[in-house]
C-alpha positions in Angstrom: 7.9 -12.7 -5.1 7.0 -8.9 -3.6 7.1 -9.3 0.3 8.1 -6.4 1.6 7.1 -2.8 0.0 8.8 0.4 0.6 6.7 3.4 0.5 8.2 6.3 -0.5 6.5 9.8 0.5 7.0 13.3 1.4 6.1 14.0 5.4 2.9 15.8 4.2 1.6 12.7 2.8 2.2 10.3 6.2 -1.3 9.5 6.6 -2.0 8.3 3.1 1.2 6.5 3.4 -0.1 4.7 6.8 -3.9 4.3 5.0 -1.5 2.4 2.2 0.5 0.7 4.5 -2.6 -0.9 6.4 -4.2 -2.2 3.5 -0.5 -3.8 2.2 -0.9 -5.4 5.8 -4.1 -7.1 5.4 -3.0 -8.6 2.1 0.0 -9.7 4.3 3.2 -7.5 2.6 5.4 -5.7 5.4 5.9 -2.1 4.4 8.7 0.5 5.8 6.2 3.1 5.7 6.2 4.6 9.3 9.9 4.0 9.8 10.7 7.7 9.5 8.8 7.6 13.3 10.6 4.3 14.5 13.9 3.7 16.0 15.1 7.6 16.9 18.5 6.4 17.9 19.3 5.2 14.4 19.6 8.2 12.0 17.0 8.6 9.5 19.2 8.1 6.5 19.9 4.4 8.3 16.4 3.4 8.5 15.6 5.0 5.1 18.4 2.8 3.3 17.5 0.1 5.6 14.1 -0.1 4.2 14.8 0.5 0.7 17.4 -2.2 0.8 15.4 -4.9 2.2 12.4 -4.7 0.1 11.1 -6.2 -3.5 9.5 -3.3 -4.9 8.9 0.5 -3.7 5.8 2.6 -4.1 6.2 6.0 -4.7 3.6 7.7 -3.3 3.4 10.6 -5.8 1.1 13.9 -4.6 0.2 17.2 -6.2 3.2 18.7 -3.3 4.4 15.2 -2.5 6.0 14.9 -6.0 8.9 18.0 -5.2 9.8 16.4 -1.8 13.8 15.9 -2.6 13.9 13.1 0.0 11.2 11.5 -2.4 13.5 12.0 -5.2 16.5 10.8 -3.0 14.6 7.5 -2.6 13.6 7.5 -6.0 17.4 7.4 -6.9 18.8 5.1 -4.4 15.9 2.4 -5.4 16.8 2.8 -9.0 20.5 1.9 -8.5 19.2 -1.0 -6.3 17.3 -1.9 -9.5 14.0 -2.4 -7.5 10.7 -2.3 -9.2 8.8 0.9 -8.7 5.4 1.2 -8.8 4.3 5.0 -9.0 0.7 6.3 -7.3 0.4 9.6 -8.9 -1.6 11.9 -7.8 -3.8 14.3 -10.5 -2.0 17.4 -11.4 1.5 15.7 -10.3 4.5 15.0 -12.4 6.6 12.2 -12.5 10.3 12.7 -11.3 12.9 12.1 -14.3 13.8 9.1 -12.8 10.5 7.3 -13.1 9.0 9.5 -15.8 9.3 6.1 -18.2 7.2 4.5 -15.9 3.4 4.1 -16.2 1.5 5.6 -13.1 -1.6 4.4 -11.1 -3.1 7.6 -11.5 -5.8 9.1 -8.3 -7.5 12.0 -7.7 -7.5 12.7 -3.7 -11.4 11.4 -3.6 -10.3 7.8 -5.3 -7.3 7.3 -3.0 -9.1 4.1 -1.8 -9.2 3.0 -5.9 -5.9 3.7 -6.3 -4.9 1.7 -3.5 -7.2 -1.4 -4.6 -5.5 -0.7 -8.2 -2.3 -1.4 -6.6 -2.9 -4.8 -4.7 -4.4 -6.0 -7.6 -1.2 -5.1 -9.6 1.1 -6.9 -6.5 -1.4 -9.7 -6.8 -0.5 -10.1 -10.4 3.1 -10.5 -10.0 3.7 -12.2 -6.3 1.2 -14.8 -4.6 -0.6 -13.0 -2.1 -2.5 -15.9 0.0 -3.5 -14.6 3.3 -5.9 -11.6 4.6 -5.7 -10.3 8.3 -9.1 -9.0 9.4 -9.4 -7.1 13.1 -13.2 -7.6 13.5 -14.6 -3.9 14.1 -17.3 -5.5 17.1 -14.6 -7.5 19.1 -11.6 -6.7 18.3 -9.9 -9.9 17.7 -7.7 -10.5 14.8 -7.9 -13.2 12.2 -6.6 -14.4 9.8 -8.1 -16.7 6.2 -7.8 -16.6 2.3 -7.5 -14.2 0.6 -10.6 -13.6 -1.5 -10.2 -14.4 -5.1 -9.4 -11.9 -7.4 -12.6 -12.7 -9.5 -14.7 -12.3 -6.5 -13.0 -9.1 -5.7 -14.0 -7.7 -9.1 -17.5 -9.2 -9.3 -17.9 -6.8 -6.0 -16.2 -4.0 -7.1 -18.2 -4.0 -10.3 -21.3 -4.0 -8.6 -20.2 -1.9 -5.8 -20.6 -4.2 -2.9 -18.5 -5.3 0.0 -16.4 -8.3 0.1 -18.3 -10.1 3.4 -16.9 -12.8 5.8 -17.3 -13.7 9.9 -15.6 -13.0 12.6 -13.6 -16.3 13.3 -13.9 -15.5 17.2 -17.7 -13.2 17.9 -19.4 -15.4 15.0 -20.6 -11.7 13.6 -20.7 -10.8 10.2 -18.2 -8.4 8.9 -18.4 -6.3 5.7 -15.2 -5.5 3.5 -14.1 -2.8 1.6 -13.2 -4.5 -1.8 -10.5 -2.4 -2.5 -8.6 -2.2 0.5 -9.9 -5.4 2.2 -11.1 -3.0 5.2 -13.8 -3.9 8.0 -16.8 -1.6 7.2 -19.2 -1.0 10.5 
């Protein structure tokens, strides 16, 4: 069962890493995404380690510069010996490092990031039991928390090209989803 994710990325890449790290949230996975910016008093290879070593699975984040970041690599490396699963998002017009290159890829362009990133809970969803969705309503604020939408109706929505839609728990207002990343639309 895949509850905690590390996402491995190059610094360049932090804000698709914290766009991928929301949507893990909602779906309810922790991810050691942002833990380059946490905890300064413990060293960076620490929390790195830390992160890698107390996860089930690691995404590497894989971008057309991303992809020659040797601390990538590093990670890469240590999660291999760890014999986690890794689950590559590779960017078009990236290469695989050696380490992974036997690995098959959720491939992206930049302008289907958000695809990818559905691509990639569905794949989690196929292997662990993903149960619970946390939704911060975009008109009050508040956060809730219910099913998770099944993956049928996920897929009925993405193949019409619809939102996902629920209600706020709390205001009683309707709230559209993004069906791949499970986020509030205003």
């Amino acid at each position: 069962m895949i509850s905690r994710v590390y996402i491995s990325h190059a610094p360049e890449d932090e804000d698709m890493a914290l766009q991928l790290s929301r949507a893990l949230w909602r779906v309810g996975l922790e991810s050691y995404a942002a833990i380059c910016n946490l905890s300064p008093a413990i060293a960076l290879a620490e929390r790195v380690s830390f992160g890698i070593r107390n996860s089930e699975a690691m995404v590497a984040l894989l971008t057309r510069e991303g992809y020659r970041s040797p601390e990538v690599g590093q990670e890469i490396g240590l999660a291999r010996g760890l014999e986690l699963m890794i689950i590559p998002l590779l960017e078009d017009g990236a290469r695989l490092p050696f380490m992974i290159e036997h690995l098959r890829p959720l491939a992206f362009k930049e302008e289907n990031y958000r695809d990818a990133i559905g691509l990639l809970i569905k794949t989690i969803r196929d292997l662990s039991r993903l149960v619970w969705l946390k939704v911060t309503c975009p008109q009050c604020g508040e956060e809730m928390t219910q099913y998770l939408t099944p993956q049928e109706e996920v897929d009925s929505a993405l193949e019409k090209g619809k939102c996902l839609e629920t209600v706020c728990s709390y205001c009683q207002n309707k709230i559209a989803l993004d069906a791949r990343t499970f986020e509030p639309r205003l």
